[in-house]
C-alpha positions in Angstrom: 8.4 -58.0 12.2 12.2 -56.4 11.2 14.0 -55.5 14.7 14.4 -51.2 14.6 17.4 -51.7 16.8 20.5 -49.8 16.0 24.3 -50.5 17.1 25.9 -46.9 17.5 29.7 -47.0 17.7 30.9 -44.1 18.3 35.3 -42.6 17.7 37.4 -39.7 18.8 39.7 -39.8 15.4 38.4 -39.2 11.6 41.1 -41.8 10.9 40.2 -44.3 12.9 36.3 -44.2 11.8 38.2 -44.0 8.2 39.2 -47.5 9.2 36.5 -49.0 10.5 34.5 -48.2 8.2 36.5 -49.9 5.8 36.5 -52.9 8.5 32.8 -52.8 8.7 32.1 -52.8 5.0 34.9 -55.3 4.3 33.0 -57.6 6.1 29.7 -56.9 4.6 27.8 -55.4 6.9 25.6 -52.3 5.7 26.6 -48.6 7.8 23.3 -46.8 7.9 25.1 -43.8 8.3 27.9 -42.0 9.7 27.6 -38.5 11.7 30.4 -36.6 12.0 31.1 -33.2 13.4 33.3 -32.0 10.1 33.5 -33.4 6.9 35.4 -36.8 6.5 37.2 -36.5 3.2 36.8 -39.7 1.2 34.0 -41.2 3.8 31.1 -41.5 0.8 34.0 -43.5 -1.0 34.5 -46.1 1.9 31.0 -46.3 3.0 30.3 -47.4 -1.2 27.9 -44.4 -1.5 27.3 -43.5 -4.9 28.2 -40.2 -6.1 25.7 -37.1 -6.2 24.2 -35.9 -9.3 23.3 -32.1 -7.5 26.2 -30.9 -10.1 23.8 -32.0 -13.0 21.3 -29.7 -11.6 23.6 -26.9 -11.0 24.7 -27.0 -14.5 20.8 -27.0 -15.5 20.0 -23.8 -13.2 23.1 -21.6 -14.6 21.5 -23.0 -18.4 18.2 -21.6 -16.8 20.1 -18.3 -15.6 21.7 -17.7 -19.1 18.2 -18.2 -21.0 16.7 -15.8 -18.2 19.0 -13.0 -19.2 18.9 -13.5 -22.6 15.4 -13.2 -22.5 15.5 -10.1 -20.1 18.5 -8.2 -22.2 16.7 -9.1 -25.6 12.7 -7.9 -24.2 14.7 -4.7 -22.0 17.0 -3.5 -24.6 16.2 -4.1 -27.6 12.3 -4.7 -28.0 10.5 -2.8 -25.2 12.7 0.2 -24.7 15.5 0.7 -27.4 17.4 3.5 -26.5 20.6 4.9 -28.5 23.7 4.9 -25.8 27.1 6.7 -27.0 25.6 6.0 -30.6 25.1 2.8 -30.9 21.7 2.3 -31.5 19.8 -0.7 -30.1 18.6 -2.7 -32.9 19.8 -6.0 -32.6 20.7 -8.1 -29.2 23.5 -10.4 -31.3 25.0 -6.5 -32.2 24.8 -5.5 -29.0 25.6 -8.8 -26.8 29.1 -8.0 -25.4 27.1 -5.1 -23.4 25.2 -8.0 -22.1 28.0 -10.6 -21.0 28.1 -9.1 -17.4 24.4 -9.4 -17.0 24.1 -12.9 -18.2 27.4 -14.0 -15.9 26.2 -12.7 -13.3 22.5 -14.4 -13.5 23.9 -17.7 -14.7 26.0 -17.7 -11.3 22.6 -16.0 -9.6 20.4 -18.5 -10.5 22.7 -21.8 -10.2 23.6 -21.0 -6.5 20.2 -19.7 -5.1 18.2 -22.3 -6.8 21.1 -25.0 -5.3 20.8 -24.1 -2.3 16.8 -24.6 -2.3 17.4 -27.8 -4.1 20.6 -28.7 -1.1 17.8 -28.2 1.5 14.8 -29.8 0.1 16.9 -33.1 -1.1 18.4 -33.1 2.6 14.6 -32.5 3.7 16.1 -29.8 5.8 13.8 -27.2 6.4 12.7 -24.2 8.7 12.2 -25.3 12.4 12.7 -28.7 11.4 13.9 -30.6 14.6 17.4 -32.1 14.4 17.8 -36.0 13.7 21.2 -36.1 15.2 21.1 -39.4 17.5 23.8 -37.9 20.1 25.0 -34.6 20.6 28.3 -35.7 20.9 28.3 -35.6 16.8 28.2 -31.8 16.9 31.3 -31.3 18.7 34.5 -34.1 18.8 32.7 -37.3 18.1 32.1 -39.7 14.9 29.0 -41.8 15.2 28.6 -44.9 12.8 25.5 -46.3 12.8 24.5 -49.8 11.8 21.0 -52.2 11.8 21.6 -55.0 14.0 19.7 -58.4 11.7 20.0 -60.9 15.0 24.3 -59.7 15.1 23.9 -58.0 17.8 27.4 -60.4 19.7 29.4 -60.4 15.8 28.7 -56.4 15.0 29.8 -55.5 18.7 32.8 -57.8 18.7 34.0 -56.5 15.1 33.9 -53.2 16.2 35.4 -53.2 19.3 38.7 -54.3 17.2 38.2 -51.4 15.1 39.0 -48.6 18.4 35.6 -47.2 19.4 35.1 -45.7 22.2 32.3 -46.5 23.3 29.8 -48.9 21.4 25.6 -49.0 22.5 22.6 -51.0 21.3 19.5 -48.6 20.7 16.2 -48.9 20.1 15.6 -46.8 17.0 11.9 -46.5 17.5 
């Protein structure tokens, strides 16, 4: 049976955890994750993480926003209800697309950042009245938690990261 047990380290300084990081991975030991109460520029870098693919997507929901209002111009305009405004009469969408350029900005940018979001949420299975995974509140307000699986290194992991300046550095039980 694989030991749940956890060593959290925790830091006072983004810097600092910047370096330890690099310390920890350097000597190939696998960070479960880091929680930190602000956004670490260049952590996902250091801890090897590869890089997200959510801009893919975004680019596919503003292609699915600009085929939307196509559709909706083309079927509004010019098939369902053609109407003749300041004589030009509605007969074609290609004639009349430059009338159309807001609409389709503005629901490529529409459907790109609401659909994001959802797809933000669901892929950090963060949802309504979820209860928070955070392992110390500490995390929320002026401390950076790194959190690594102890494999029977429990003396080595502790030893290497009391070089690297935590703060404080505890053994948990994940389970």
């Amino acid at each position: 049976m694989e030991s749940s047990k956890v060593i959290h380290a925790f830091y006072t300084d983004d810097e600092v955890l910047m370096d330890a990081v690099k310390a920890v991975i350097a000597k190939h030991h696998h960070i479960e994750e880091v929680f930190c109460p602000f956004p670490v520029h260049g952590l996902d870098k250091a801890m090897g993480l590869a890089p997200t693919k959510l801009a893919i997507t975004a680019f596919f929901y503003g292609i699915t926003g600009l085929c939307f209002a196509i559709w909706m111009t083309n079927y509004m305009m010019i098939q369902d209800w053609p109407q003749d405004i300041g004589g030009k009469p509605s007969f074609s969408w290609v004639d009349n697309m430059p009338a159309f350029v807001p609409i389709m900005f503005e629901l490529t940018v529409f459907f790109a950042a609401h659909l994001m979001v959802i797809t933000f949420y669901m892929r950090s299975r963060i949802w309504p009245f979820k209860e928070a995974e955070n392992p110390d509140p500490r995390t929320t307000d002026d401390h950076f938690l790194m959190e690594i699986p102890v494999h029977n290194n429990e003396a080595e992991l502790t030893a290497l990261l009391a070089t690297t300046g935590a703060v404080e550095i505890n053994i948990v039980d994940k389970h």
